[in-house]
N, C-alpha and C positions, 0 to 999 in steps of 0.2 A: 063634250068638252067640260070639264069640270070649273067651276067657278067658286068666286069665296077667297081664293087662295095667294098667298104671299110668299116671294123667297124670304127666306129666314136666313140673313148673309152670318156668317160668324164672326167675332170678333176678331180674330187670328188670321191675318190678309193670307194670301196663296204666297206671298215672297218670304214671310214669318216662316212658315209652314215650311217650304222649301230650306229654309237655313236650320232648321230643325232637324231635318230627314236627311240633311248635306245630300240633299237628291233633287234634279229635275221632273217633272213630271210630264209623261207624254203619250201620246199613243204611235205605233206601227199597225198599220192596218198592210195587212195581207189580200191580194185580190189575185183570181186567177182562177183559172177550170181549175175540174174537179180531178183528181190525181197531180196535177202539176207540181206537188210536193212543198205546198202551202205548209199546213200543219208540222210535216215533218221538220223542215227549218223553222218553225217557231217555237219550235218544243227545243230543240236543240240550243237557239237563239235562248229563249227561255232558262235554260240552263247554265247558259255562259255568262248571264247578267247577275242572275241570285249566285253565282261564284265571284263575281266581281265585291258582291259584299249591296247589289241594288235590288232594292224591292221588284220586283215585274210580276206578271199576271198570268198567264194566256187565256183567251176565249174563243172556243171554236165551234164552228158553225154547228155540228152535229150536234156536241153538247148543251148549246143554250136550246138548240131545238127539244130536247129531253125533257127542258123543264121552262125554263121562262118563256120559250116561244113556243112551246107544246102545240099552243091553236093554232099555228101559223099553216098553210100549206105552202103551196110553189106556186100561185099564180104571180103575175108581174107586180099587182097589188100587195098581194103577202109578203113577197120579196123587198118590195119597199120597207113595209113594217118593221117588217123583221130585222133589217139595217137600221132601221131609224131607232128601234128601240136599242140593238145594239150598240152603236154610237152613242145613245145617251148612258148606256153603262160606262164603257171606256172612256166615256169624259170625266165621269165621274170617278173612275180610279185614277186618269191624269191628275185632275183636282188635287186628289188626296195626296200629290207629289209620289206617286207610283208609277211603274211603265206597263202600261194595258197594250199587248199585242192581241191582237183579232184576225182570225183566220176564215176568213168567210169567200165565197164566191163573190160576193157581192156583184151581179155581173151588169147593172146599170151604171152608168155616167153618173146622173141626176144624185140617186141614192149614195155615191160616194162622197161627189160634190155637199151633199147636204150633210153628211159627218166631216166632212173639212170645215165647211163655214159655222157648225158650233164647236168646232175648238176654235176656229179663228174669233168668234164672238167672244169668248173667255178665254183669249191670250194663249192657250196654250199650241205647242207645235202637234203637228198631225205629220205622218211620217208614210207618203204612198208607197208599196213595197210590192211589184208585182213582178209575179213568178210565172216569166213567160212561157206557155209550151202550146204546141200545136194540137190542133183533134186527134191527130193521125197518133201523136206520140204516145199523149194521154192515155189514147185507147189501147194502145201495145200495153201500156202498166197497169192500170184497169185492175189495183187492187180490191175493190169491193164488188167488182164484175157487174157497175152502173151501167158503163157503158153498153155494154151486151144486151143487157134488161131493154134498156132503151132504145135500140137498136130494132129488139123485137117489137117495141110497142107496150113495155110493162112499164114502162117513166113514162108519166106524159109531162112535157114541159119540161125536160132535162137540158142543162145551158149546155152548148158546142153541137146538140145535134140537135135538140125542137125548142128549142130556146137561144136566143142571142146571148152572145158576148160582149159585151161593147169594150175592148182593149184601154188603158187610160193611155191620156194623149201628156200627160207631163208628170207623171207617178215620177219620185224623189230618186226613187230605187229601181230598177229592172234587173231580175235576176232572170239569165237563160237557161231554165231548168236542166232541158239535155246536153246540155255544155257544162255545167258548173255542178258540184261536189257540195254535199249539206257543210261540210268543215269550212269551203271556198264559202258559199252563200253568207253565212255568218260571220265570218271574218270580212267580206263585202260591207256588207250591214253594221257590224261593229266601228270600220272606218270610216262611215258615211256620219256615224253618230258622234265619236271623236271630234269630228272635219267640225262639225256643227256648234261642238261644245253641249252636245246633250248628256254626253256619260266622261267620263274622265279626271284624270286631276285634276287639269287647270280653273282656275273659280273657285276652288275647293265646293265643285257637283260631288264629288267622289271623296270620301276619307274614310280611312281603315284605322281599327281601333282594336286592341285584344281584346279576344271573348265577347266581339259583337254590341261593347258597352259606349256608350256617347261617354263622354267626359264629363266631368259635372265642378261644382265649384263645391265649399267648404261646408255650404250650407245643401248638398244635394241638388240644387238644379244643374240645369243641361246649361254647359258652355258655349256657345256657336260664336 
């Protein structure tokens, strides 16, 4: 545990910051087995927010694994870490009046729970977003052919077959993966954020500007 150390808060409160960026800041955390088509709708989601004219992110599980969570493996311990450290990223791009989506398995209660209560510590909204699908289905799609690996015994700790799931019990959002269309999903998602006042006109969260420029006054600052 590291000692000595101090938040260093900034002068510029988070609501400054926010009327600056005319942007809410938040996170969508993605939770769900592995093929459920997690990533795919958040890349897509992803796409439809930076054409709306709003900052977003995404983070996905395999990619942080590449570098920030490099050490990490799959025990039920690691899996914690490994959310825990990722929730403290995407808080941190909420902060910033950004939208941090995360595409992780995340397959514990506990370890979601604990990336909810530090954005509810620092005010901001956390957006549960789980993309329902069954083992059975999953493994029919079994695009990186995990499920087979593991199957035979070449994953060990693999979540839906030698590892739990633990489904959320009041996630914001439930997307029926085998039912629903990546265009239906996001457009799901997009109205949930609306409904909410996290993305849209009203409030002025959202303003369009040509050529991508804030406004400014006579003297060059930013108008808000």
């Amino acid at each position: 545990m590291a000692t000595n150390i101090t938040w260093h808060a900034s002068p510029l409160t988070h609501s400054e910051r926010s009327q600056l960026r005319h942007q809410q800041g938040f996170t969508l955390w993605f939770t769900g087995l592995s093929a459920s088509g997690k990533s795919t709708i958040a890349i897509a989601l992803e796409q439809h927010l930076l054409h709306l004219g709003l900052a977003a992110y995404r983070l996905d599980g395999d990619n942080v694994r590449l570098g920030l969570n490099k050490d990490l493996g799959f025990s039920e311990r690691d899996r914690g870490e490994n959310i825990r450290r990722i929730a403290e990223v995407a808080l941190l791009f909420a902060d910033s009046c950004q939208i941090a989506l995360t595409s992780f398995i995340s397959p514990y209660r506990a370890d979601r729970a604990t990336a909810r209560a530090l954005h509810k510590a620092r005010d901001l909204p956390f957006v549960e977003v789980y993309v329902q699908i069954s083992v059975e289905e999953a493994e029919k799609r079994d695009p990186k052919g995990l499920y087979a690996k593991a199957r035979r015994g070449e994953i060990k700790e693999f979540t839906g077959v030698s590892a739990p799931y633990e489904e959320p019990e009041e996630a914001e959002i439930v997307i029926r993966s085998a039912e629903t269309g990546v265009e239906e999903a996001v457009k799901q998602i997009v109205e949930y954020l609306e409904g909410k006042g996290l993305v849209g006109a009203e409030g002025g969260r959202v303003r369009r500007y040509d050529h991508g420029r804030l406004p400014t006054d006579s003297s060059g600052r930013v108008r808000v």
